[in-house]
C-alpha positions, 0 to 999 in steps of 0.5 A: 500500500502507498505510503502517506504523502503530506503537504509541505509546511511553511513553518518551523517542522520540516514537512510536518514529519517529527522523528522520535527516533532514528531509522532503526532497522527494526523500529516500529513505525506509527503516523499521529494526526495532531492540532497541538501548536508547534513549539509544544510538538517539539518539546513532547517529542524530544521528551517521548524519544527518550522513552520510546527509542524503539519507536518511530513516530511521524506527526502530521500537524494541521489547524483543527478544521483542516484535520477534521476534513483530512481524516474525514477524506481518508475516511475509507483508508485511514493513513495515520493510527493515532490522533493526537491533542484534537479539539474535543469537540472535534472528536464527538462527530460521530463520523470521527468516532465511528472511526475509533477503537476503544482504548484505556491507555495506562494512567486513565484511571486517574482521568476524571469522567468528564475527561475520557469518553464512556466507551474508551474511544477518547481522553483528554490530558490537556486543554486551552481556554480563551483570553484577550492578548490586550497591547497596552501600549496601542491602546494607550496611544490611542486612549483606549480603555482595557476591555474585561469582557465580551461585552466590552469588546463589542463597544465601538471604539474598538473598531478595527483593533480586534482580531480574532481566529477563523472559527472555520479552521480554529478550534480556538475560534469556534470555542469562543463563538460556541461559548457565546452562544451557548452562554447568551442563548442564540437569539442574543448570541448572534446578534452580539457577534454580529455586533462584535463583527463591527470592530473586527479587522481580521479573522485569521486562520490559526487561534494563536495568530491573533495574539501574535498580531496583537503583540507586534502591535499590529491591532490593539487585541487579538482574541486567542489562547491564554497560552499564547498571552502567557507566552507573549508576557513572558517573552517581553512583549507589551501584553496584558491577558485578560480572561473575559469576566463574563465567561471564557470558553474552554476546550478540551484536547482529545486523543484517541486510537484508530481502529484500522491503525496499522501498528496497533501496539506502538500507537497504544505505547504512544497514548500510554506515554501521554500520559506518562510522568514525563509527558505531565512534566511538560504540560504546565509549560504549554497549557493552561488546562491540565487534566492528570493530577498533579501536574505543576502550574507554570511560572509563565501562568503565574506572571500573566495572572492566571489562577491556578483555580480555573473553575469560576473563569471558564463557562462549563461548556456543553461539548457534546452539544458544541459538537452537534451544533458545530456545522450549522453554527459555522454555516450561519456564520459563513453565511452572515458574518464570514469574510 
């Protein structure tokens, strides 16, 4: 059978392939799909290579939504065994899961209910909550006011200053438009976003990129990840995060095993390390949200000002409707707000 082709990557992981392990003669060989931003890939890598030497691991990265239409397409010949760190609401379609098998990786046990699937087909050890990357010092030139919430954002003096991620391709985007809807009803929900749709400059495909143009000062505020406001502070740039004081939403990050993976033992040796010591060791450098108990709150958290309580900050979002609302909700969107 031939070999997985990738698209070639415009950024800093070389044809989006990952090696956790040199081509050893009688390396086992897995593929793993994964929306997990790249810096952090990098790292989980570096950390899995030491406790999986034997095994060989190709990671393929795309942005939520495209990985959704990829593994949707290669539906009927599936070409990699794992997914890997995938928006939970991602995973619920039932197409996706349909295409699972179930899998209780070692340490699950320690999982809470809400963060692993009845059937075993999913878990999730890490997840991502919305902030505000704020630059201070555009607002300040221009005597603007720090928002603290959805609401603020939508006032007009913000025209232009706000980006926001593409929830089409953004797990990140479509978590924010989800909460809102879910937390204001959908009467009220569409009309604040078509009123927020005022001040928007861009919507722009990745969920951290907001943020990122926020900091060089290219708007005033992108709406994004509290990893990537956190990230920002803690590299020098002039950033403020705020989380929303009317609810942020949150999402999970889920993987799960494939059932027509071609290495089943290596790809379920894979998730057990996910959620391994070593792998918890590293989650707190990269997520605001943590599932497995114990795993330490970083000090860039910290600088920003995030809790390490996030129980009153995040809107308790109703994932299994977020998932069944998904293509209507993104349709109107397109339809009414989309550009």
């Amino acid at each position: 059978m031939r070999a997985p082709t990738f698209p070639k990557l415009h950024s800093t992981i070389p044809a989006l392939l990952l090696s956790l392990a040199g081509l050893a003669a009688h390396a086992g060989t897995i593929t793993v799909y994964t929306a997990l931003e790249e810096d952090e890939i990098k790292d989980y890598v570096a950390a899995a290579k030491k406790d999986l030497p034997d095994v060989d691991v190709k990671v393929l990265r795309l942005s939520t939504g495209d990985l959704g239409a990829r593994i949707l397409a290669e539906a009927a010949n599936p070409q990699h065994d794992v997914i890997w760190g995938w928006a939970l609401t991602n995973m619920l379609d039932p197409r996706i899961t349909a295409l699972l098998a179930p899998y209780a990786p070692q340490g699950s046990d320690k999982l809470k209910p809400a963060d692993k699937a009845a059937d075993g087909k999913w878990f999730a050890t890490t997840g991502y909550m919305a902030a505000f990357c704020v630059n201070t010092e555009v607002l300040k030139a221009k005597n603007l006011p720090v928002p603290t919430s959805w609401k603020d954002l939508a006032n007009p003096i913000y025209k232009g200053e706000v980006v926001m991620p593409n929830p089409v391709s953004s797990g990140t985007g479509y978590l924010q438009i989800a909460a809102l809807l879910q937390s204001k009803g959908s009467k009220d929900g569409w009309q604040y976003l078509k009123a927020l749709d005022g001040n928007v400059a861009q919507y722009i495909k990745s969920g951290s990129r907001p943020c990122k143009a926020a900091r060089a000062g290219e708007f005033g505020i992108g709406t994004s990840l509290a990893f990537a406001a956190m990230q920002s502070v803690d590299e020098g740039y002039p950033v403020k995060m705020v989380i929303p004081s009317d609810g942020a939403g949150y999402e999970l990050e889920a993987s799960g095993l494939m059932a027509k993976a071609r290495n089943p033992a290596d790809a379920k040796r894979f998730l057990d390390w996910t959620l391994s010591p070593g792998a918890t060791a590293l989650y707190g450098k990269y997520k605001e949200i943590v599932t497995l108990p114990g795993a330490p709150q970083s000090k860039a958290a910290k600088a920003a000002g995030l809790p390490a309580d996030l129980g009153k900050l995040l809107y308790p979002m109703d994932f299994a409707q977020s998932a069944k609302d998904r293509e209507s909700i993104l349709a109107t969107w397109q339809k009414t707000i989309g550009r």
